[in-house]
C-alpha positions in Angstrom: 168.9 78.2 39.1 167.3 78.7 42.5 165.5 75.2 42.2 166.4 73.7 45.2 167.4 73.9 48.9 171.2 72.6 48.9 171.8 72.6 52.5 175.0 71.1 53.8 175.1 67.8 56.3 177.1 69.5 58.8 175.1 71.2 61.9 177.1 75.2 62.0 176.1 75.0 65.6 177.7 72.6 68.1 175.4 73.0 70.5 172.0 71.5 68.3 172.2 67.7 67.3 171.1 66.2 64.3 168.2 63.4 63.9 167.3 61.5 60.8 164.1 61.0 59.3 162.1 61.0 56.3 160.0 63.7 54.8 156.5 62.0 55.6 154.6 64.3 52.3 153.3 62.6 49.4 155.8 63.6 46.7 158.0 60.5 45.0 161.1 61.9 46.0 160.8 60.5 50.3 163.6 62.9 50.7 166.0 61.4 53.3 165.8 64.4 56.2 168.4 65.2 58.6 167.0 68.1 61.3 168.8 69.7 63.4 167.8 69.6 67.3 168.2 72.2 70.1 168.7 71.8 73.9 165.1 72.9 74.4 164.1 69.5 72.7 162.7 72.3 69.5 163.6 71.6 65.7 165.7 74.1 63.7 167.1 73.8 60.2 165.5 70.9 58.1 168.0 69.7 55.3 168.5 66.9 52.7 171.2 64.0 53.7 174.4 64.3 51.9 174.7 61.1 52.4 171.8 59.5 50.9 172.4 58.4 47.4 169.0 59.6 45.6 168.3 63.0 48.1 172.1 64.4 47.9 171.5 67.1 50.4 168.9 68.5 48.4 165.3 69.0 49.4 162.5 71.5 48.5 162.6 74.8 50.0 158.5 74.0 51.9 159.9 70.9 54.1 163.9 72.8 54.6 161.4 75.6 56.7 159.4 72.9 58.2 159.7 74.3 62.0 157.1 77.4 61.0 154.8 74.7 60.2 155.4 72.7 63.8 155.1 75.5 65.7 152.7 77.3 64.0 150.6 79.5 65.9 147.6 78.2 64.7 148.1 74.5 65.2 145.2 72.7 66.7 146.1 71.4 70.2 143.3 70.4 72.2 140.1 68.2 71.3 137.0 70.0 69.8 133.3 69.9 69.9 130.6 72.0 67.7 128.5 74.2 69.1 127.3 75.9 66.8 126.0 75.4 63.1 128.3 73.3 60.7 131.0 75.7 59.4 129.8 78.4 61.8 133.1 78.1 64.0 131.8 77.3 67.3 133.8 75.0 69.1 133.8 74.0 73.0 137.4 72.8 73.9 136.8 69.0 75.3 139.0 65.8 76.8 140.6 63.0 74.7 138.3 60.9 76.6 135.2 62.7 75.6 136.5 63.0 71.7 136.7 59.7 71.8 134.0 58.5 73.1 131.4 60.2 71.1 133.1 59.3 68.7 132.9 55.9 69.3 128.9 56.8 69.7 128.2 58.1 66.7 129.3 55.1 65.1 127.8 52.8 66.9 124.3 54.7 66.5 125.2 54.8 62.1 125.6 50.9 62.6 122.5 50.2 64.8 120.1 52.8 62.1 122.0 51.6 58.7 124.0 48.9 58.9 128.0 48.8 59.4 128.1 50.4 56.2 126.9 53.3 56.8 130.4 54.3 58.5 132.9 55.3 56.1 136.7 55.9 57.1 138.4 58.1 54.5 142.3 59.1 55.1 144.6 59.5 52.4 148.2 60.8 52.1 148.7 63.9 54.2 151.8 61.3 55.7 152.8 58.6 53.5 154.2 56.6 56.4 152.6 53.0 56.8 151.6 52.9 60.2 150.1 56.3 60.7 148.5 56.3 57.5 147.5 53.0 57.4 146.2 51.7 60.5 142.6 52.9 59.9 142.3 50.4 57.2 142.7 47.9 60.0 139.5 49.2 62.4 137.8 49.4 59.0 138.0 45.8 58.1 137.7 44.6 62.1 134.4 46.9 62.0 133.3 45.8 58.6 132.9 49.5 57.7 132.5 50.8 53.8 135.7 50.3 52.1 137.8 52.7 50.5 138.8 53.0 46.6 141.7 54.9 46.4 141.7 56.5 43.3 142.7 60.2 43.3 146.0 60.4 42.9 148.1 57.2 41.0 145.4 55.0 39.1 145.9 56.5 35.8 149.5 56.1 35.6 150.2 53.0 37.5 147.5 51.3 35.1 149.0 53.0 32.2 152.2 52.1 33.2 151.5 48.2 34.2 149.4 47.0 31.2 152.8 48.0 29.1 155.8 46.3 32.1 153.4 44.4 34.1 154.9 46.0 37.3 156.1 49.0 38.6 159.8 49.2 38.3 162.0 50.4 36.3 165.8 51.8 35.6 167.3 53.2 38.8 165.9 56.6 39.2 170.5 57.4 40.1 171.0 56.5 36.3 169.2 60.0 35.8 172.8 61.4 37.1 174.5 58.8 34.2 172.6 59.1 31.2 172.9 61.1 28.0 169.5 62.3 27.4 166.6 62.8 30.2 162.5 62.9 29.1 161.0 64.8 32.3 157.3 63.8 30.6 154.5 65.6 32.4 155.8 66.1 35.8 157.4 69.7 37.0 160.1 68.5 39.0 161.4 71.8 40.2 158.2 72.3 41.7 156.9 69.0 42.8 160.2 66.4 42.9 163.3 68.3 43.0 166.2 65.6 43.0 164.5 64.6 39.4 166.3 67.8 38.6 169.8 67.3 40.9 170.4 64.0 39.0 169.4 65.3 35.7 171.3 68.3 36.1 174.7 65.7 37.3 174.4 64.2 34.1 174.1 68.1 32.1 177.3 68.6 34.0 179.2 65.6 34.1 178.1 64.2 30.6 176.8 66.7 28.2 173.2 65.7 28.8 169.9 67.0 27.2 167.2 67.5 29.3 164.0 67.4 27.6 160.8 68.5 29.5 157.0 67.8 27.8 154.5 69.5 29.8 151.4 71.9 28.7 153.0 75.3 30.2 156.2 77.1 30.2 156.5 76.1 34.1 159.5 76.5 36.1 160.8 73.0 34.6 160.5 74.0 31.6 162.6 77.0 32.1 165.3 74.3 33.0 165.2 72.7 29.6 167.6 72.2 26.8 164.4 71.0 24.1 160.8 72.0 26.1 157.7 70.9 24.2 154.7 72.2 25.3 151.7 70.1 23.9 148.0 70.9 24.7 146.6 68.8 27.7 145.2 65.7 26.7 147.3 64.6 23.6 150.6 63.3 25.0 149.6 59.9 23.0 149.4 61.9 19.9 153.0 63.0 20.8 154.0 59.6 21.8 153.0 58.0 18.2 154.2 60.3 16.8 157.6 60.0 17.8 157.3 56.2 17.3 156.5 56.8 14.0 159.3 58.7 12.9 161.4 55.6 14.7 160.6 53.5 12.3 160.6 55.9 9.6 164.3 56.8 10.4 165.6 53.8 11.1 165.9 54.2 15.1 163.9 51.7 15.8 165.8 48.7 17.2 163.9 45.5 15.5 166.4 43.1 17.3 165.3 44.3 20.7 162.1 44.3 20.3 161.8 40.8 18.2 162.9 39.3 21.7 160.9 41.6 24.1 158.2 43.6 22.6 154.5 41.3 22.0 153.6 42.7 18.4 155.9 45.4 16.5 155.3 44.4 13.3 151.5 45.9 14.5 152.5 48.2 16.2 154.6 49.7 13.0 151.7 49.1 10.9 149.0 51.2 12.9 151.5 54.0 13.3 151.5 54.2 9.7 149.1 57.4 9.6 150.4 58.6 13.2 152.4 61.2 10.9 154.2 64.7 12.6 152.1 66.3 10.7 149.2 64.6 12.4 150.4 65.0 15.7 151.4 68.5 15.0 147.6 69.1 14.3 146.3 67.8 17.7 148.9 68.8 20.3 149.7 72.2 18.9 153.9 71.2 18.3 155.2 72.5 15.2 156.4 69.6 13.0 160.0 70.7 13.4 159.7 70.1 17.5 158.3 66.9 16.8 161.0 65.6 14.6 163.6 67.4 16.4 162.7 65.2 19.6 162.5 62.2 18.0 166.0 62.4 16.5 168.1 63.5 19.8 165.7 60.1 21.4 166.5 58.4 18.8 169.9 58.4 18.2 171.0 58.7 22.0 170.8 55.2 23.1 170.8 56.2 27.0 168.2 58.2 27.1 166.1 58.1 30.4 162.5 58.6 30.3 161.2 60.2 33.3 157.2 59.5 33.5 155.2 62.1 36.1 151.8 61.5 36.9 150.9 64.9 35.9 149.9 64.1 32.4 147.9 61.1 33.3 145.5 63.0 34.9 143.4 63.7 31.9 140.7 61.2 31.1 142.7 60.0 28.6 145.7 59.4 30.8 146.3 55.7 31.6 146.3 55.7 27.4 149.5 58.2 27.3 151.2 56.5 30.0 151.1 53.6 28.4 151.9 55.7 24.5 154.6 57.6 26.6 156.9 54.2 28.4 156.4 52.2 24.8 158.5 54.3 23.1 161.5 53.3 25.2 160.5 49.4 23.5 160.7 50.7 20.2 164.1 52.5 20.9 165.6 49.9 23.1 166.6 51.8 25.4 165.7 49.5 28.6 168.9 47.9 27.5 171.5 50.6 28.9 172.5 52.2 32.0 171.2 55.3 32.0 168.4 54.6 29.7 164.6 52.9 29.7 161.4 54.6 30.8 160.7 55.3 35.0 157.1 56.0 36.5 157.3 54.3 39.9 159.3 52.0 42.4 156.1 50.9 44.3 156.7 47.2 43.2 160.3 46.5 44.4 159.7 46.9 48.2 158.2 43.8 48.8 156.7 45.0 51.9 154.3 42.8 54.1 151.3 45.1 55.3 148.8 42.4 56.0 148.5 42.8 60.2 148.9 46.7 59.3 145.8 46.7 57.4 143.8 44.2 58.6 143.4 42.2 55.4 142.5 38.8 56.9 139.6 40.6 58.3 138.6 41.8 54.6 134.6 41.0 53.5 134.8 41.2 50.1 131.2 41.5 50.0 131.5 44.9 52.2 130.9 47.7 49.2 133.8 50.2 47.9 133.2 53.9 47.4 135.3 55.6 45.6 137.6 58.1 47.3 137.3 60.7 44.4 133.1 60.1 44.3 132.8 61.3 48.3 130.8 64.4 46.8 128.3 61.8 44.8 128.5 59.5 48.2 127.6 62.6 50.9 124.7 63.5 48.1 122.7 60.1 48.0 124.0 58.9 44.4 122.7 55.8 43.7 125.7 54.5 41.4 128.1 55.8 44.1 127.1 54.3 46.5 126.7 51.2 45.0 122.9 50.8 45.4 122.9 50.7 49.7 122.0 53.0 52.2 123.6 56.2 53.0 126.9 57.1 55.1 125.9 58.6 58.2 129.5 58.6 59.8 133.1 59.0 59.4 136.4 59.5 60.8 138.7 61.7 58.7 142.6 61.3 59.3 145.1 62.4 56.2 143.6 64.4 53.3 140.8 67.6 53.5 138.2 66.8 51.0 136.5 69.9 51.1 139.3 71.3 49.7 141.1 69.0 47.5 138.4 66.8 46.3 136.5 67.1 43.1 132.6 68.3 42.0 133.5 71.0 45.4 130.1 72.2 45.0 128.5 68.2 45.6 131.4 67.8 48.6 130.5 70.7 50.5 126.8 69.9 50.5 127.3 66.3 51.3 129.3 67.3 54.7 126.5 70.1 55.3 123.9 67.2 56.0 122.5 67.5 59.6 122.5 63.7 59.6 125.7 63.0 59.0 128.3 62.8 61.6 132.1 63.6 61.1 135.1 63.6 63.1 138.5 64.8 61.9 142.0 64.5 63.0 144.2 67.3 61.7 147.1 69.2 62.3 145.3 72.9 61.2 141.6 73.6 61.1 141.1 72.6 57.4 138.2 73.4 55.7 137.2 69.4 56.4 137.8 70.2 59.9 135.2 73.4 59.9 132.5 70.8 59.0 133.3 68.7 61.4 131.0 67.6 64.8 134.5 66.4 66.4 138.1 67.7 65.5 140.7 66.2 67.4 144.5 67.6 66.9 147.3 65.4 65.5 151.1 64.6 65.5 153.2 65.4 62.7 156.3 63.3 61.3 159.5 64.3 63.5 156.7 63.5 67.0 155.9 60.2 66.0 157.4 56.7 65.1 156.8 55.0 61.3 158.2 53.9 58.1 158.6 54.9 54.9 158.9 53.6 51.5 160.0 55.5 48.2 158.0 55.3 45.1 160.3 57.6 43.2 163.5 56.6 44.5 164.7 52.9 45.7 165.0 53.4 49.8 162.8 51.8 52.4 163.6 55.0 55.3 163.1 54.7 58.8 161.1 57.8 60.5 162.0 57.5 64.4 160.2 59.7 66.7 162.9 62.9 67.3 161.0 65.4 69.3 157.9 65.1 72.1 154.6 66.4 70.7 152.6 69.0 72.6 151.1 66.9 75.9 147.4 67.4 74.0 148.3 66.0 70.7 147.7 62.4 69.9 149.0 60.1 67.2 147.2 58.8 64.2 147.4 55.3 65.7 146.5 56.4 69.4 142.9 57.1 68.3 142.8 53.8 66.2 143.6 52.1 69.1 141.3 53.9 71.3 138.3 53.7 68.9 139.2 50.0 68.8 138.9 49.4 72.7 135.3 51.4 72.8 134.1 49.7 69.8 134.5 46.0 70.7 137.1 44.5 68.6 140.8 45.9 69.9 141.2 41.9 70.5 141.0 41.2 67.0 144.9 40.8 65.2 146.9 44.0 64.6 145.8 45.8 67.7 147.4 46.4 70.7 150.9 47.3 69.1 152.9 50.8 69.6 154.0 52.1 66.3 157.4 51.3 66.9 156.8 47.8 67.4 154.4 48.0 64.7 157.4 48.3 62.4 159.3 46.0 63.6 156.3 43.2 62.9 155.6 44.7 59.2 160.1 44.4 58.4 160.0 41.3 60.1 157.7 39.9 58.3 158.6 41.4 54.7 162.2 39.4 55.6 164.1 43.2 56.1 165.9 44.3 58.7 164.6 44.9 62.2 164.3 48.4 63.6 167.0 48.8 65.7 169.3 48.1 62.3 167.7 51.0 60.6 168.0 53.7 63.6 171.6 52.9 63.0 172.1 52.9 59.2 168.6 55.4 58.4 167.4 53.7 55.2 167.6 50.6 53.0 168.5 50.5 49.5 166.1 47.8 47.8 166.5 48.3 43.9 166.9 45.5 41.9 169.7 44.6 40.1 170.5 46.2 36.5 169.1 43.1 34.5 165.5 43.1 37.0 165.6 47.0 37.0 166.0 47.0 32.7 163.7 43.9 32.2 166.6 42.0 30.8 165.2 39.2 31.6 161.9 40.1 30.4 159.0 42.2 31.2 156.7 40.8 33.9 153.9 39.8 31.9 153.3 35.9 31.5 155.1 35.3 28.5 158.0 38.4 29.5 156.6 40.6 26.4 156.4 44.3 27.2 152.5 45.0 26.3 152.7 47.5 22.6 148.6 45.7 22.7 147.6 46.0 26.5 144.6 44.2 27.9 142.7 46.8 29.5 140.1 45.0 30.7 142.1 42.1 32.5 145.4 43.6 33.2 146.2 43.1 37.1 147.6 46.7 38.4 147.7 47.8 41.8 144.9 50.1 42.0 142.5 48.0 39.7 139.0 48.3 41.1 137.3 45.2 42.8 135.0 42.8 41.1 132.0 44.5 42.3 133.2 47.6 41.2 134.3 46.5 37.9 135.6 48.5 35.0 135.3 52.4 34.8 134.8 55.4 32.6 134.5 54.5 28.9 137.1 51.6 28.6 135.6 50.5 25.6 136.6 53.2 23.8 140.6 52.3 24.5 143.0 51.4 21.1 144.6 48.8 20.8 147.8 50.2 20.3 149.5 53.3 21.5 147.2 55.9 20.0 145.1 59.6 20.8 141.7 58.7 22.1 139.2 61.9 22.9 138.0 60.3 26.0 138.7 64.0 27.5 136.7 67.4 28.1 137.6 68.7 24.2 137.2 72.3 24.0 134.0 73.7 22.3 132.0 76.5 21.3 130.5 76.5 24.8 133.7 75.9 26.5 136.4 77.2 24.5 139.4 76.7 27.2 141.0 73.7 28.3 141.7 74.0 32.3 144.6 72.3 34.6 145.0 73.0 38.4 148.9 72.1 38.3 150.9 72.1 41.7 152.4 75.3 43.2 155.8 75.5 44.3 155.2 76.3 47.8 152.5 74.2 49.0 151.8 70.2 48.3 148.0 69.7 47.9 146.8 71.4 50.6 149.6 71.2 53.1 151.6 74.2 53.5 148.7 76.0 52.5 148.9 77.4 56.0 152.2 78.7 56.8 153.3 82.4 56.2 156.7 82.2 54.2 154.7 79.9 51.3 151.6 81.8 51.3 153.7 85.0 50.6 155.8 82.7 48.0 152.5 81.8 46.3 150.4 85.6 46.7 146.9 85.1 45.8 145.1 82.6 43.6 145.2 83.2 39.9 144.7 82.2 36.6 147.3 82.4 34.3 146.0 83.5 30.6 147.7 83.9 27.0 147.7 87.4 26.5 146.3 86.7 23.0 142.7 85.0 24.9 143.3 88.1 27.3 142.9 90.8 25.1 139.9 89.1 23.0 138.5 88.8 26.0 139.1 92.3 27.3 140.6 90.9 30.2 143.9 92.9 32.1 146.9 91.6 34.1 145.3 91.6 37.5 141.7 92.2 36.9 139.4 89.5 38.3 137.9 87.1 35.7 135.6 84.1 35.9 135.8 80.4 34.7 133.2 78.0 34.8 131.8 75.0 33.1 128.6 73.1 34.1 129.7 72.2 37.9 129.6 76.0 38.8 132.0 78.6 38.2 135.2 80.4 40.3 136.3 83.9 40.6 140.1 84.7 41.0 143.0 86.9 39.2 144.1 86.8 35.7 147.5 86.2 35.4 148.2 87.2 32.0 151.4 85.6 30.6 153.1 83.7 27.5 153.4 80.8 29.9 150.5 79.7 29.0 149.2 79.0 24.8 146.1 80.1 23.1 143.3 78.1 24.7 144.6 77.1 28.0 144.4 78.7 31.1 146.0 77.1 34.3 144.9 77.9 38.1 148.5 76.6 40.0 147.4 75.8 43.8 146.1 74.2 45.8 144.6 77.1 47.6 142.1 77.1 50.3 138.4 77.9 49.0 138.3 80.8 51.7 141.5 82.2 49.7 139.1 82.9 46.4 136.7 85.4 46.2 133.3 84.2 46.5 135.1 81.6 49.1 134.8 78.6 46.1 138.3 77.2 45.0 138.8 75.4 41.7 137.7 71.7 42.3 134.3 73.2 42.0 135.3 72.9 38.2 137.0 69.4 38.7 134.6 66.6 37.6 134.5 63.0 39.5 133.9 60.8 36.6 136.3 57.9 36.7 139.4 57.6 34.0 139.5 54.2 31.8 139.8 51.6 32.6 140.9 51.3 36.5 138.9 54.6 37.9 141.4 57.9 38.6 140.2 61.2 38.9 141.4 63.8 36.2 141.8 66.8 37.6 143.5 68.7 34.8 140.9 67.7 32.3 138.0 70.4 32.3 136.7 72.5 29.3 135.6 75.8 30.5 134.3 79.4 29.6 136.1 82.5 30.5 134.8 86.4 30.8 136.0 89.3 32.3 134.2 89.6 35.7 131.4 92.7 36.2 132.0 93.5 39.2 
């Protein structure tokens, strides 16, 4: 099936050793690593553990090659300062002490002209390790800087998600390998998760299982399927009720289970009344006989595991389908076998203490919140984003590349064009971020630097030790934290002062796990909940132990639920109050006859790996795959170059023309670099920042956009 990279425990060469570690990338999965180690103190083969439960030796092909990206020739190594004009490419090399310093400067000169506000730090999930990732969060709150809504990635679905469990947790993600049926519902696991598809595949083997995939092209998961629905983006719900519907209808719907669990099924029956096939056949673009097809083999195979990606949530629409999409597992019943219920996310069951990490005792709650997704609006002087105060005239950049990654791309690259705003950026490559920047200093990555991991797809805390010695010039995330917090007054203050190592040891002290030293030996922790907890047998984690068929958007806790002074986003108003299709979303129109997604590629994760040889030669150039049937009314050839555009701007790249796709969709797969595209713009230029109901969330497959053959 070529989906994975199966790659045996056992190191062929005698003369390498073997270190364990964690893949640090922001993908559910936290593979558990095991990488093999020469004399010369340099990394070879990278594979999954055998002996880890949820990774099974398997991993995805980008991390198994990870040495071209450690010693790639283009790494940065040595500290940074323009010379030049921003984004000219001028750079002086320069000491850590000078970085660092001026660094230190510039924010104490934003602070003395604007206020402590006007410094924004802004990191994200380039590693998903705590103490690398999240130590900025600490100088923030000691420094009383603008705080950071993280919204880009997971508000949608965790919202979605919590107003129907209350938490997120859910069936052991291993029951995927001991189940009768698996729902892979808008995520393509081959692609972006591959043990999804080892376990899925155990039970196919072992059992007889159906694997069913949902998604809105005929992706590489898809091509994996036993039933694969492709629906239009935007109307899982629709689906969802659907399905529900015919429950009832058919008898599959267990009244028993849900008389104890469930808060209102007698209205939830009654307002799926109208929520016919036929009426769901009409707005996703599923024949009726798909629909009623799917809801028979659900319906009648009581372990049936519903695997919930965050793909399809990403629509403005999305916390609504999460929430469409888990309740039909409540109106089934499955929760109540092994091997069956509905899975987003683990985040909940770690129980993990990051309070001295972070810095939250320091905390003003009075200090404003701007959004993560909104840095275009922020960088541009909106009002509304930034909250009615002054401007940001600083910032330190560690973890993401918003130039490339973030939406309204047009608003983003003018905002870091200012000539009054300064930035400094901590990177591993010269990112597009990094070419606006006034400072660039070079960073560590995972297998040169102590830190911990926790799974949100899986059920493993997992240490990540230090295995190999950076280059002498390269510093660690928390190194410049630390050193920022010496020149800027406050390294005193609780949290500093602590190496990373021991930094983990405080944060699984204090979460009542096991020390350090207990996880170099035994490499991970296995922290699901038992069966009864995992299923909700003992009820859901609402108040009254009801799973939510009526959720409370507007009061719901979630994780990523925006502060007070923020309050609630997008058009919440307009949510049901049941499981139903809302049209919160970019609908096609006269204007704008396509509906546009920027789904993952297989070889690079966001925007990492974006930079190596092996998946940029996987990946070829940046296209945009079309139905032939839009192709050819549009006079448009395999291979010719084509535009797409909507009232942000517009993009030129190669049609990919292809059945993958249906009538009215088009899908650019990246994430590219902007440099890669033709006119040097990539496709968040056509990505819009306005927040998703209720909790904020930035949907990023949900544009409406024209297409025409390009003239030149």
């Amino acid at each position: 099936m070529n989906i994975a990279t199966p790659i045996h425990a056992k190191s062929a060469d005698p003369g390498k050793k073997v270190g364990h570690t964690a893949c640090p990338h922001d993908c559910p999965s936290t593979c558990a690593l095991e990488v093999e180690i020469a004399e010369d103190g340099r990394i070879g083969r990278v594979r999954g553990a055998n002996d880890h439960s949820y990774t099974s030796g398997v991993i995805c092909a980008k991390v198994a090659r990870y040495a071209e990206r450690l010693y790639h020739p283009d790494r940065l190594m040595h500290p940074l300062r323009r010379t030049g004009a921003k984004g000219e490419g001028r750079w002086q090399q320069i000491s850590w002490g000078e970085a660092l310093d001026e660094i230190a400067e510039a924010f104490v000169k934003a602070e003395a002209k604007n206020g402590s506000e006007a410094v924004w730090p802004y990191y994200y999930a380039g590693t998903m390790g705590w103490v690398q990732r999240d130590s900025i969060e600490r100088l923030r709150h000691a420094k009383r800087y603008s705080g950071f809504f993280s919204s880009i990635c997971t508000n949608p679905a965790w919202t979605g998600f919590t107003m129907a469990t209350g938490t997120l947790r859910g069936p052991d993600p291993r029951e995927m390998g001991r189940t009768d049926c698996v729902v892979i519902w808008g995520t393509n696991a081959v692609s972006t998760q591959v043990n999804v598809m080892t376990h899925a595949i155990k039970s196919r083997k072992e059992r007889g299982a159906k694997i069913v995939v949902i998604d809105i092209y005929d992706n590489p998961t898809m091509k994996q399927a036993d039933m694969a629905l492709i629906v239009r983006p935007g109307t899982d719900a629709a689906l969802a009720c659907a399905v529900m519907h015919i429950a009832f209808r058919d008898g599959y719907a267990d009244g028993a289970y849900m008389a104890k669990y469930a808060d209102d099924p007698a209205g939830l029956e009654a307002h799926l009344q109208t929520k016919t096939p036929e009426w769901a056949a009409a707005i996703t673009g599923l024949p009726v006989e798909e629909i009623e097809a799917f809801a028979k083999l659900v319906g009648t195979t009581k372990k049936t595991y519903f695997r919930l990606g965050y793909g399809f949530t990403r629509q403005r629409n999305g916390a609504v389908a999460m929430h469409a999409a888990a309740s039909i597992a409540t109106v089934l019943g499955s929760w109540q076998y092994e091997g069956g219920g509905a899975f987003h996310s683990n985040s909940d069951i770690f129980r993990m203490n990051n309070a001295e990490l972070t810095g939250k005792p320091m905390k003003d709650p009075d200090i404003r919140m701007l959004d993560q997704s909104q840095i275009g609006r922020v960088l541009t002087g909106d009002p509304v984003a930034l909250r009615h105060r002054g401007p940001v005239t600083a910032m330190l950049i560690q973890n993401t590349n918003p130039v490339n990654i973030a939406p309204e791309q047009r608003l983003v690259k003018r905002g870091f064009a200012r000539d009054d705003l300064f930035v400094a950026v901590h990177e591993q490559f010269m990112t597009e971020t990094a070419e606006m920047a006034d400072i660039v200093i070079p960073a560590t990555m995972f297998v040169e630097h102590d830190d911990i991991y926790r799974a949100g797809g899986q059920n493993h805390i997992l240490l990540g030790p230090k295995l190999v010695e950076p280059p002498p010039t390269v510093r660690t995330n928390l190194f410049v934290i630390e050193e920022l917090a010496k020149r800027l007054g406050v390294a005193d203050r609780p949290g500093f002062g602590f190496s990373a190592r021991e930094m983990v040891d405080r944060i699984l002290e204090s979460s009542g796990l096991p020390r350090y030293d207990y996880f170099l030996e035994h490499k991970w922790f296995d922290r699901q909940p038992v069966f009864e907890d995992a299923h909700f047998l003992n009820g859901f984690a609402h108040p009254d132990g009801k799973f939510r068929f009526r959720p409370d958007w507007a009061n719901q806790p979630a994780p990523n639920r925006p502060p007070d002074s923020v309050g609630l986003l997008g058009p919440h108003s307009e949510l049901p109050a049941f499981p139903d299709q809302v049209d919160v979303i970019e609908v096609a129109d006269a204007e704008h006859p396509f509906r546009l997604a920027t789904s993952p590629a297989r070889n690079f994760l966001n925007s990492s790996f974006s930079e190596t040889k092996t998946s940029r030669q996987k990946e070829g150039r940046p296209e945009l795959m079309i139905n032939p049937q839009d192709a050819e009314a549009n006079g448009i050839g395999h291979g010719d170059l084509v535009q797409v555009g909507n009232r942000r701007g517009e993009v030129r790249l190669h049609a990919r023309v292809t059945t993958e796709v249906k009538p009215g969709v088009v899908i650019a797969e990246g994430l590219w670099p902007n440099k890669a595209h033709v006119n040097g713009e990539g496709i968040n230029v056509l990505t819009g920042a306005d927040p998703v109901a209720p909790y904020g969330g930035a949907a990023i497959h949900d544009n409406k956009v024209w297409l025409r053959k390009d003239p030149a």
